[in-house]
C-alpha positions in Angstrom: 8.0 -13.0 25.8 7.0 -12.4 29.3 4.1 -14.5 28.9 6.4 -17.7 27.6 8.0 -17.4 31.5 4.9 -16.9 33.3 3.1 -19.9 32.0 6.0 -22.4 33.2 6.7 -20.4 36.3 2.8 -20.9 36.9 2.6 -24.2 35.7 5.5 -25.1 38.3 4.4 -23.6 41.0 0.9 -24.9 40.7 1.2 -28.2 38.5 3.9 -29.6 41.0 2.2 -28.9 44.5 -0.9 -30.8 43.0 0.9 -34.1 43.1 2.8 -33.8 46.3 0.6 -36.1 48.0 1.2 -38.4 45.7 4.8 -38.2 45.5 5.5 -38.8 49.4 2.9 -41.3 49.9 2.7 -43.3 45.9 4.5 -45.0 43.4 5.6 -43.3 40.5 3.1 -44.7 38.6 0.0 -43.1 40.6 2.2 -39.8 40.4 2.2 -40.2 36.4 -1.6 -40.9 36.9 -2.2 -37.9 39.2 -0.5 -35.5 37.2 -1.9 -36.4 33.8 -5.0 -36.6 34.8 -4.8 -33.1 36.7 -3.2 -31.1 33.5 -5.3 -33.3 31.0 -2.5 -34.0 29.0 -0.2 -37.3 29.0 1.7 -36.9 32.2 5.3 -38.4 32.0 8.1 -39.1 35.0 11.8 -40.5 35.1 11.7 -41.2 38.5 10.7 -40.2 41.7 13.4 -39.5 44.9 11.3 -38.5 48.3 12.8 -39.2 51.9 11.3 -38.2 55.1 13.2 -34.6 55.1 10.6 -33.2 52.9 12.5 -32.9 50.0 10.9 -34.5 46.7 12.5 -34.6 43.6 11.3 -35.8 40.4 13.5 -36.6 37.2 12.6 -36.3 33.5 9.1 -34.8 33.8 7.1 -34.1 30.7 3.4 -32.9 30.2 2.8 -33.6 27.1 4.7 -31.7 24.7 4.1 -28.5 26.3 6.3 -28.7 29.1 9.6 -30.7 30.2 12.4 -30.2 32.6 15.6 -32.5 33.5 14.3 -32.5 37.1 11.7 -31.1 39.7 12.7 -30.4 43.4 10.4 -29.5 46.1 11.3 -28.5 49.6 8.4 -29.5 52.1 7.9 -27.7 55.2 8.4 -30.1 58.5 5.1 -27.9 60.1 3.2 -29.0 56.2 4.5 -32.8 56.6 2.7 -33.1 59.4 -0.4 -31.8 59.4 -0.7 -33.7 55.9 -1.1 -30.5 53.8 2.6 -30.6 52.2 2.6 -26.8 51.5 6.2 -26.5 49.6 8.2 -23.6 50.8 10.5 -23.3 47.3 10.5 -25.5 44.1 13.7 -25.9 42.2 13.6 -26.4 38.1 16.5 -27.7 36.2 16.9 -27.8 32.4 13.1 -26.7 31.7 11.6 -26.4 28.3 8.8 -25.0 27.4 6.5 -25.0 23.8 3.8 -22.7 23.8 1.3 -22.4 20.6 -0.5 -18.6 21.0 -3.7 -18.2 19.4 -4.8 -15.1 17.8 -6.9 -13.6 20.9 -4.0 -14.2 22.7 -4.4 -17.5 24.9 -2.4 -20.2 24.2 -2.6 -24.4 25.1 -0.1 -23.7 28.5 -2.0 -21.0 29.7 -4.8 -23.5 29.5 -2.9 -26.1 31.2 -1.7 -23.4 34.1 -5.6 -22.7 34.7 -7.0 -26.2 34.7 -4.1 -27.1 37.1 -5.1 -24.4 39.3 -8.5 -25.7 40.3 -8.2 -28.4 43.6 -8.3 -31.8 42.9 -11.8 -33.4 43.8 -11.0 -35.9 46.7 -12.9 -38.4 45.2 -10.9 -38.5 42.0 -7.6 -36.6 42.3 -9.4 -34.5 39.2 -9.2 -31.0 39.4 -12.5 -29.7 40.2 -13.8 -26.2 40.0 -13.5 -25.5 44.1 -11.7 -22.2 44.6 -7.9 -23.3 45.7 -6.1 -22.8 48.6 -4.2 -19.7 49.5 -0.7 -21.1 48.4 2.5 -21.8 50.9 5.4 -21.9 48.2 8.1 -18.8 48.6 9.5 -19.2 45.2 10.8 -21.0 42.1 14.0 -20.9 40.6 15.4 -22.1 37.9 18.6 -23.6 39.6 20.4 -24.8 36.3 20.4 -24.0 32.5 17.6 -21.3 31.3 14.6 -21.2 30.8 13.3 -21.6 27.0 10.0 -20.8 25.7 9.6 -21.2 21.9 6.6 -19.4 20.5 5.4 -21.5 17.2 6.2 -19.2 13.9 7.6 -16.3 15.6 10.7 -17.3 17.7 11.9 -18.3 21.7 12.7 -16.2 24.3 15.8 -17.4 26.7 16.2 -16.5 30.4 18.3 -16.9 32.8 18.4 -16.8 36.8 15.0 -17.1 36.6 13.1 -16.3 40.4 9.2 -16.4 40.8 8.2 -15.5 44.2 4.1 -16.4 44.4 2.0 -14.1 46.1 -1.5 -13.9 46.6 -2.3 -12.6 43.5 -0.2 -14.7 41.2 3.5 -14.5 41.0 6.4 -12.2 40.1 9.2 -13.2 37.4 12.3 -11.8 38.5 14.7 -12.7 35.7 18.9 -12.0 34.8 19.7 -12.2 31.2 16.4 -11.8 28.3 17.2 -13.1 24.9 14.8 -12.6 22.3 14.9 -14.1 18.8 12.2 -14.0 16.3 11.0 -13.6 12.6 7.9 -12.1 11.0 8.2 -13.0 7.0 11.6 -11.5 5.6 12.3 -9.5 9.0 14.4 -11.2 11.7 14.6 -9.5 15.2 17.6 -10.2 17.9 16.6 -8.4 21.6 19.1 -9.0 24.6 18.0 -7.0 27.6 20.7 -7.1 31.4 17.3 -7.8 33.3 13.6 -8.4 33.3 10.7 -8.4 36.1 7.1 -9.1 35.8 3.8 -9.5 37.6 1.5 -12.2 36.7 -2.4 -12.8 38.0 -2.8 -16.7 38.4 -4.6 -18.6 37.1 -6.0 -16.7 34.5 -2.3 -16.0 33.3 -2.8 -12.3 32.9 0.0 -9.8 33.0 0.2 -6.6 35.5 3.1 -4.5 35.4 6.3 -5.3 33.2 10.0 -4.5 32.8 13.0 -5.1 31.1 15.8 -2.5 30.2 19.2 -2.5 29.6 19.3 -3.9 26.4 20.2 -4.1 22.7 19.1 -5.3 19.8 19.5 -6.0 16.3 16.7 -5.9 13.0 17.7 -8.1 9.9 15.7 -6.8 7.2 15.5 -7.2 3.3 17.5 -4.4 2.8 20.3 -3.9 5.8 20.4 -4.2 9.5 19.2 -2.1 12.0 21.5 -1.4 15.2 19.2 -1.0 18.3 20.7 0.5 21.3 18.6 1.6 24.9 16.4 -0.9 24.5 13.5 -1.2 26.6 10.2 -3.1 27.0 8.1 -2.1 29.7 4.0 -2.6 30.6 3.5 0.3 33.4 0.4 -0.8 34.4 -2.3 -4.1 34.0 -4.4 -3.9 31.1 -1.8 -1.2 29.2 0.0 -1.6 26.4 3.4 -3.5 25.9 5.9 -0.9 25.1 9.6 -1.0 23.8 11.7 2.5 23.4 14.7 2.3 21.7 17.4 4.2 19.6 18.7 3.5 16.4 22.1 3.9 14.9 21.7 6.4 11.6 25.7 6.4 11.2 26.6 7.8 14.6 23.6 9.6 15.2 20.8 7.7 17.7 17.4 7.9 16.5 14.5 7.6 18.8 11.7 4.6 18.0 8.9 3.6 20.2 6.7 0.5 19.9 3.5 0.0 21.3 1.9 -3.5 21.3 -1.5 -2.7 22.0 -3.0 -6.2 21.2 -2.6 -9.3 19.4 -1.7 -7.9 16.1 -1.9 -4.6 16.5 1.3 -2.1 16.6 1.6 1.2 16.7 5.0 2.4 16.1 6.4 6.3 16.8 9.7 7.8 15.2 11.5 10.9 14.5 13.4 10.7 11.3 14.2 7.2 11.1 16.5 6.3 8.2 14.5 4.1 6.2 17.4 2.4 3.7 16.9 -1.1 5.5 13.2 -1.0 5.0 13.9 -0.7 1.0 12.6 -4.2 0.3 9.2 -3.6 2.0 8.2 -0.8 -1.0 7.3 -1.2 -4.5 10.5 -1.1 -7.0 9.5 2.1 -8.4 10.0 3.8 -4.4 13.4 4.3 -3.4 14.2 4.9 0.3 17.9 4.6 0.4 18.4 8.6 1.5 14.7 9.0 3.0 13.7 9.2 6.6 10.3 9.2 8.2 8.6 11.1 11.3 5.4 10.8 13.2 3.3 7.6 14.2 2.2 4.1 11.9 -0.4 2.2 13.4 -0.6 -1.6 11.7 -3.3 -4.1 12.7 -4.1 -7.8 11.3 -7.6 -9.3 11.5 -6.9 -12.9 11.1 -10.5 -13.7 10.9 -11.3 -11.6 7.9 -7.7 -11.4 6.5 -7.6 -8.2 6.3 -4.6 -5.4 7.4 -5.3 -1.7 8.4 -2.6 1.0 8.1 -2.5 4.5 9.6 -0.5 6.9 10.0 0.5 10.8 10.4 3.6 11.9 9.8 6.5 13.3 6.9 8.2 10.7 4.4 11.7 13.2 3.5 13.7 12.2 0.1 11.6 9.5 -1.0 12.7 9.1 -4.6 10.5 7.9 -7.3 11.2 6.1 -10.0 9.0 4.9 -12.8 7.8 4.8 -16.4 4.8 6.2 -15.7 6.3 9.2 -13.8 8.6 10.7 -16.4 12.3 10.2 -17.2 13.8 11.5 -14.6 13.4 10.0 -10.9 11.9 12.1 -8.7 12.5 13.5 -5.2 9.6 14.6 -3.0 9.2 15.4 0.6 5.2 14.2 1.6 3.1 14.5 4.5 1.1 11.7 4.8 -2.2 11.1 6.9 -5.3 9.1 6.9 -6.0 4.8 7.1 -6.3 2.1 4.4 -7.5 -1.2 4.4 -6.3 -3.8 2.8 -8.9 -6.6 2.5 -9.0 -9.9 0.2 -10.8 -7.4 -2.9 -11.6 -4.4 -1.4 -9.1 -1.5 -1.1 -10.5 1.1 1.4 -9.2 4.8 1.7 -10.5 6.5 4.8 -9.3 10.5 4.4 -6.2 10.3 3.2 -4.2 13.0 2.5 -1.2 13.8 0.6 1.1 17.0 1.1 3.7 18.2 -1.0 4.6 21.8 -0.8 1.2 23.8 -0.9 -0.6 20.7 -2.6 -2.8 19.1 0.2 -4.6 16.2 -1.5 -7.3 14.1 0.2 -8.3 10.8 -0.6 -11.9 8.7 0.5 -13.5 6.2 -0.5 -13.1 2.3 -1.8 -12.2 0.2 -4.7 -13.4 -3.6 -5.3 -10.4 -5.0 -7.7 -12.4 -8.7 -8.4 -14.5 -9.0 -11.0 -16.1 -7.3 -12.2 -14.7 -3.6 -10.7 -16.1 -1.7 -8.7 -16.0 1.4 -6.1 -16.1 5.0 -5.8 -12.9 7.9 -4.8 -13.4 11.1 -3.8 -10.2 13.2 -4.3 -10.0 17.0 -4.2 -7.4 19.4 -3.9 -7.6 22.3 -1.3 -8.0 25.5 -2.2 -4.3 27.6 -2.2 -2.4 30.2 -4.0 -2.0 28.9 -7.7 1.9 30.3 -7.5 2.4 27.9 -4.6 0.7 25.2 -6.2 3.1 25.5 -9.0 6.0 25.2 -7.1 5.1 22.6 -5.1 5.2 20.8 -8.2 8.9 18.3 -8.2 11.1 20.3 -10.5 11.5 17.0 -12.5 7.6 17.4 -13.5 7.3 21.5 -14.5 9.1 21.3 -17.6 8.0 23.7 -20.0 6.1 25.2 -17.6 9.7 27.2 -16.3 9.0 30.8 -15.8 5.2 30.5 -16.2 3.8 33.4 -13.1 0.4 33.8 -11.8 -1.8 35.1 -9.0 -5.4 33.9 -7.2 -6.1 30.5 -5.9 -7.4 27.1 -7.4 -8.6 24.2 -5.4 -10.3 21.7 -7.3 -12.8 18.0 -6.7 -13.3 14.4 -8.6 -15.7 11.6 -8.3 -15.5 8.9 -9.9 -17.3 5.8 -9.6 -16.8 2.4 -11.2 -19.1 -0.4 -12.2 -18.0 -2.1 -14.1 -21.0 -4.8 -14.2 -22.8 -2.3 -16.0 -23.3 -1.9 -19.9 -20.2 -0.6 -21.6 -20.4 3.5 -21.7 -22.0 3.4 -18.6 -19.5 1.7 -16.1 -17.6 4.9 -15.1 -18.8 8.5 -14.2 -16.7 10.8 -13.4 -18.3 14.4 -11.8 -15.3 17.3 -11.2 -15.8 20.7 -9.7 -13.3 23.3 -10.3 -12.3 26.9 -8.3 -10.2 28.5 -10.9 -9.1 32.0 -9.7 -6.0 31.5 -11.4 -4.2 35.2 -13.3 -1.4 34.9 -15.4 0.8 37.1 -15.4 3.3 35.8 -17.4 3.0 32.9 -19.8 5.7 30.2 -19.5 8.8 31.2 -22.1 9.0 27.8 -23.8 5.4 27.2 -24.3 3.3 30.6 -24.7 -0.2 29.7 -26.4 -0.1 32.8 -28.2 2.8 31.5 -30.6 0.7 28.9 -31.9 -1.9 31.7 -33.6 1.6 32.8 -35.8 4.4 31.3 -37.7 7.1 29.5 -35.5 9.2 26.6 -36.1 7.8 22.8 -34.9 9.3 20.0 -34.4 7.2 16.4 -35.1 6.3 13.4 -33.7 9.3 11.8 -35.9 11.7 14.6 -34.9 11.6 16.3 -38.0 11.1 20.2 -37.8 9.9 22.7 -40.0 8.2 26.4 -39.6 4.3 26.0 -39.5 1.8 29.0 -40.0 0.2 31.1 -42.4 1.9 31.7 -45.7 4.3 28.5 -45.2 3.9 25.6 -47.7 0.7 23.5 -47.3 -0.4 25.9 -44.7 -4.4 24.6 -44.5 -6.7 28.2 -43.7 -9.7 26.9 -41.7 -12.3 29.4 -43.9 -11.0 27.9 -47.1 -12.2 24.6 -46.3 -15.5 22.8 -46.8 -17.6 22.6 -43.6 -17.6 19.0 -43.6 -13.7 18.6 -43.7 -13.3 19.9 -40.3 -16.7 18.1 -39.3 -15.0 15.1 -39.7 -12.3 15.7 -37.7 -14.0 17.2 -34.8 -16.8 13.9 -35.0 -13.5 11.4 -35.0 -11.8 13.2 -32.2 -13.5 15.5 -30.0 -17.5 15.8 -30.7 -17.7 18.4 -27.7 -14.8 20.3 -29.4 -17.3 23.6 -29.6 -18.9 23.0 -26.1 -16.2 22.7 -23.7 -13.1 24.4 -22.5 -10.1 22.2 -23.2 -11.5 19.1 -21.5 -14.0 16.8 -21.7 -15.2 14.8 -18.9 -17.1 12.7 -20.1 -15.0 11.6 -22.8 -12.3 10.8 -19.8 -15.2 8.8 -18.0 -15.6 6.8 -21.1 -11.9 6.3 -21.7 -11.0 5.4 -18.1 -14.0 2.5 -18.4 -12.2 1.2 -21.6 -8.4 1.2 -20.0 -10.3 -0.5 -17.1 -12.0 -3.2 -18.6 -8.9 -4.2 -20.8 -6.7 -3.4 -17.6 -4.6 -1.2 -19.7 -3.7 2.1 -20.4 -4.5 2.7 -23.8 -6.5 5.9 -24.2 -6.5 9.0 -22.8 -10.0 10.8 -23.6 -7.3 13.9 -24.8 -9.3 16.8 -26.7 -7.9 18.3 -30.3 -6.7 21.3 -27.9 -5.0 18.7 -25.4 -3.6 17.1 -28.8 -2.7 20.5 -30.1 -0.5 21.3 -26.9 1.0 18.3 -27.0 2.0 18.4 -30.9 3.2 21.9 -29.8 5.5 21.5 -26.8 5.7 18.1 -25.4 6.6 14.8 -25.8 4.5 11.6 -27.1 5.3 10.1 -23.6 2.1 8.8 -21.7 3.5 10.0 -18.5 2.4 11.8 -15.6 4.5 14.6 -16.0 3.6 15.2 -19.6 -0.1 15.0 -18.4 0.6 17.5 -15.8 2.3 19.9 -18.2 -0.5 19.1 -20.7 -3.5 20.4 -18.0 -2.1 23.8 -17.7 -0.5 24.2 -21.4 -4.6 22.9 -22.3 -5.8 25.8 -20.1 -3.6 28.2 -21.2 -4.1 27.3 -25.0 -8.2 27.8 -24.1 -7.7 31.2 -22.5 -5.3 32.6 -25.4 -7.1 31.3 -28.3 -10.5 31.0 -30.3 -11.6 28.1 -31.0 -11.4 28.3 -34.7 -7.5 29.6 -34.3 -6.9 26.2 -32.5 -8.7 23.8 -35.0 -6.8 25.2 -37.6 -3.2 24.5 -36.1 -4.5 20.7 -35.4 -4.9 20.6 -39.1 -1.9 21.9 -39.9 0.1 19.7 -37.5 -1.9 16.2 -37.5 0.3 13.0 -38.6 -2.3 11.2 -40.9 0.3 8.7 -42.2 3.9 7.4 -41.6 5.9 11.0 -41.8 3.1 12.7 -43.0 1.9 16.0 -41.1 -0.9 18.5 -41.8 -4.5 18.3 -43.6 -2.6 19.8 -47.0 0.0 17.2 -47.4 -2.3 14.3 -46.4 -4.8 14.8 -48.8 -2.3 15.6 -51.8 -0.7 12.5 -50.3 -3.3 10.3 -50.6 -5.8 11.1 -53.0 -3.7 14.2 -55.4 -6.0 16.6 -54.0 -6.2 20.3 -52.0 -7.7 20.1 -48.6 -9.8 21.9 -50.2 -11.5 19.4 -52.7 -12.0 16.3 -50.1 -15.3 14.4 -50.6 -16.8 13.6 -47.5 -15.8 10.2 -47.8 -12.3 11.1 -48.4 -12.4 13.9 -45.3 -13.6 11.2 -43.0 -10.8 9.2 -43.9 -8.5 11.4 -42.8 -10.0 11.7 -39.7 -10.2 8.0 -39.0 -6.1 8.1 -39.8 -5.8 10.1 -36.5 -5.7 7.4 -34.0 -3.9 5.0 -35.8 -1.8 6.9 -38.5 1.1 3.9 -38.9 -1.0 0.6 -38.8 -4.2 2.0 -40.6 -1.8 3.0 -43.7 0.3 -0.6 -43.2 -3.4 -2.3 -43.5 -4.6 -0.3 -46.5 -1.3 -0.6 -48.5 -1.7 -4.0 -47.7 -4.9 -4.6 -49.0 -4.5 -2.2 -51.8 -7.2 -0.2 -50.9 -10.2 -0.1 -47.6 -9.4 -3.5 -45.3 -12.5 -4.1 -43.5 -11.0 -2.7 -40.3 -10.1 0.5 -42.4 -13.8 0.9 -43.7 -15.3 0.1 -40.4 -13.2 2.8 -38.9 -14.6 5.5 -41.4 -18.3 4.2 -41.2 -17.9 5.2 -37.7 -16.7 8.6 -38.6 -19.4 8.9 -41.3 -22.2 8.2 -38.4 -20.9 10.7 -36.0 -21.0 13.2 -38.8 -24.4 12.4 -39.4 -25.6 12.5 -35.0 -23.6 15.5 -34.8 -25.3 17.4 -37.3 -22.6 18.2 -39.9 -24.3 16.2 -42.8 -28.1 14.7 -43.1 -29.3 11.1 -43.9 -29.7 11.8 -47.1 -25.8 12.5 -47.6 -24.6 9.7 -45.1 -26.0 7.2 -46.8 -24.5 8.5 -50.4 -21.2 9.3 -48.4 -20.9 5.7 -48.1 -21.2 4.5 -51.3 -18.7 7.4 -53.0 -15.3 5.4 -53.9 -12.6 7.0 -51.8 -10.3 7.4 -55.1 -7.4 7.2 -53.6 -3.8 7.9 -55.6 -2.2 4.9 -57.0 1.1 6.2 -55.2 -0.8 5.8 -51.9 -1.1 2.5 -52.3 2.8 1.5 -53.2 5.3 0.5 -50.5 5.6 2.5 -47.7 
């Protein structure tokens, strides 16, 4: 804002002593001339009053559109007059107006003007020439009526009043009364109103020394409320610093400190201890509620016109930030974060440069980048500092433990991802994903509602439709694992989880593979879940794909691993599967289907089964449908049939025959459902 006065004060104190000469001794048209020429803009003048007193007053002066005033008064010294000098002691400025257009370094068109109409006029054309200038006469200029009015195009106008500038050697000083400020950056309007103002400006580069202006208030209109601003104010301690504006806000009674710095153009770095941030609402995502949260430490935002681009960084503690979202779970949640690190926000690239997450004991780092065009692209480190795995667990939001109530352990974890994306490449090779684990965890007590060791006896389940019944050995259609052909279970093992017998709950590559897929349709479809992820969440949780049942899923998938053999887990997904509308467990299914024990499945028929997982409602619409294999159907159980055959379970020899066996299904199969 102090910029806005010092290029008119300059301009007048400068502009106007250029054409004295021409004032006393011309016509107003040579004056028009002189000027114009001078500021290298159209030069315009009402009229022009001189008398032998020295005082000179012009009416209606314009230079172009930048600058205009009612009149222009200058008071000649007798001593000046005549030695033919005209040296003005003090310049009086009525009605003035000023338009400035500010480019992004900073400049703007009247700081321009001010410099050009610094430089001496060459005697042989009144043009200003590059000469160094005289040391200047004039005491001051004051604005003697009205205010002074700068209007900064698309942010707003700054409006003084009693407006002084005493010229020194250096430049001039702004003395000001009254500093209204009014602006607008997008959705957020500002209001400032400060008692008083001063400031030092170098002439004729138009660069700023020392600033001040206290005494004031303000006002912030944003999306979401208004702000109250009391102490307000600006201040530039030395040349070269930053522009800095302290303040307090009004939390319901209670001030709040808040300190600005305007570093340079663009560039803000903001400090504040638990501001409310319930007027700020509209500037987050729907899903983040600020309406009781408050936030502490320092944000640092810079814009790079040029490359349109916008850094953010920060350090400091976001306190009752709800969240809010499908994704989440279904209940909102209420965290208090730490947050540190920078992003960049670019036109396709997404940049994370260590940042890192606290909640409780959790200290989460992010790095790396993400190209969102097309095709996607980029690489994220994320890791998860070692801690105690007690702490770790409580650190989780209440809203997200669940079933894991009661659950007690001691030792530490701490844990590490890479993933990186390319999605340019051939499909099944545009993700990998590398993870490195420190799992010291001991449990000492298993979580009541969902202990793994229930799941090796007979306990009562509830279904995916809501139905419940008690599931284990010696209950009806209870499926024993030994009593089954090898190629039954093969099946379901090649459908769902080839690396059922190789890993220990989780399969990264499998996750790789289905992250590329959600990618590349931009949805989020599959989950890469193993049969022991798929048992845990048959077992205790719901069918939600949210990040809370994920959560609870990890350690119920760890604890399930640790409790259980392999072959005691297998059998309890057979048991439990839906393999049509209603219809759970290997023995019902294949009585179901083709009046048959588990026991008697062809391979054909077993691979059936297994293709049923994935798609257990719309697979059996399709085949009812058709009255038998729809070509989707039978495509879906060739593909079971191959990995059969690459895993092992069944030679060549038998593929090929597997696919020519009729499936034989039961005619009751095939009625409505």
């Amino acid at each position: 804002m102090t910029s806005r006065l010092l290029a008119a004060t300059a301009l007048a104190a400068i502009g106007v002593p250029c054409g004295a000469a021409a004032l006393v001794h011309a016509r107003t048209a040579d004056v028009v001339d002189h000027l114009g020429r001078a500021a290298g803009v159209p030069a315009t003048i009402g009229g022009v009053d001189a008398d032998l007193s020295g005082r000179v007053r012009l009416v209606d002066v314009a230079l172009g559109s930048l600058v205009a005033a009612d009149s222009v008064e200058a008071s000649i010294a007798a001593g000046s007059l005549f030695s033919g000098q005209l040296g003005a002691d003090e310049i009086r400025v009525a009605g003035p107006r000023v338009s400035i257009d500010v480019s992004p370094d900073g400049d703007s068109d009247l700081a321009r003007l001010v410099r050009r109409l610094a430089k001496p006029a060459s005697p042989a054309t009144g043009v200003a020439s590059n000469h160094a200038s005289a040391t200047p006469r004039l005491r001051r200029i004051v604005v003697s009526s009205g205010s002074l009015v700068a209007h900064v195009a698309g942010i707003g106008e700054v409006e003084a009043d009693d407006v002084e500038l005493v010229p020194d050697a250096g430049g001039v000083r702004v003395i000001t009364g009254a500093l209204r400020a009014r602006g607008a950056i997008g959705d957020v309007r500002g209001e400032l109103v400060l008692a008083r103002s001063a400031a030092e400006v170098a002439l004729p580069h138009v660069a700023f020394g020392r600033v001040l202006a206290v005494a004031g208030t303000g006002t912030i209109h944003a999306p979401a409320g208004v702000i109250a601003l009391h102490d307000v104010a600006l201040g530039r301690l030395a040349a070269g610093g930053a522009l800095e504006l302290r303040a307090s806000l009004d939390d319901g009674g209670v001030e709040r400190p808040i300190a600005a710095e305007l570093t340079s153009p663009g560039r803000i770095v903001v400090h504040g201890d638990h501001v409310p941030l319930a007027a700020f609402g509209g500037f987050f995502p729907h899903a983040i509620g600020v309406d009781d949260a408050y936030a502490t430490g320092t944000l640092e935002v810079a814009r790079d016109a040029a490359a349109h681009s916008l850094s953010i960084s920060g350090d400091g503690t976001l306190e009752r930030v709800r969240l809010s979202h499908k994704m989440l779970g279904e209940q909102p949640i209420t965290v208090t974060t730490a947050i540190r690190g920078a992003l960049l926000v670019g036109p396709e690239v997404l940049a994370l440069d260590h940042v890192g997450i606290d909640v409780g004991a959790a200290h989460w780092t992010f790095s790396g980048w993400l190209r969102h065009g097309q095709p996607m692209s980029g690489a994220v480190d994320v890791g998860l500092a070692s801690a105690p795995c007690m702490d770790l667990l409580a650190a989780l939001p209440i809203e997200l433990r669940g079933p894991l109530d009661g659950m007690t352990m001691t030792g530490t974890f701490g844990a590490h991802a890479h993933v990186a994306i390319d999605l340019a490449a051939p499909l099944g090779e545009g993700v990998t994903l590398a993870t490195e684990l420190a799992n010291h965890c001991d449990v000492s007590a298993e979580p009541p509602a969902a202990d793994a060791s229930a799941l090796a006896t007979s306990v009562e389940h509830t279904f995916a439709d809501g139905s419940r019944a008690r599931i284990g050995k010696g209950t009806p259609n209870w499926v024993e694992l030994r009593r089954l052909p090898s190629h039954v279970p093969a099946a379901f093992v090649a459908a769902e989880d080839a690396r059922f017998y190789d890993h220990h709950g989780f399969d990264v590559a499998q996750i790789a593979k289905s992250l590329e897929i959600d990618l590349r349709d931009r949805t989020i479809a599959r989950g890469g879940s193993t049969i022991s992820q798929q048992l845990v969440k048959n077992a205790f949780l719901t069918q939600r794909r949210t990040l809370d049942r994920k959560l609870q899923e990890a350690i119920l998938t760890w604890r399930l691993e640790a409790r259980l053999d392999k072959a005691t887990i297998l059998e309890r997904y057979l048991n439990v599967i839906e393999l049509g509308p209603h219809l759970f467990g290997l023995g019902a299914a294949a009585h179901y289907w083709f009046g048959e024990s588990a026991g008697a499945l062809t391979i054909r028929q077993a691979a059936f089964l297994a293709a049923l997982t994935s798609e257990p409602h719309s697979m059996s619409r399709r085949i009812r449908r058709a009255g038998g294999l729809d070509a989707d159907s039978r495509a879906r159980v060739e593909v079971v049939l191959h990995g059969m055959w690459i895993a092992g379970a069944i030679d060549q020899a038998t593929f090929e025959a597997a696919r020519e066996t009729p499936m034989g299904f039961a005619k009751s199969a095939l009625g409505d459902e």
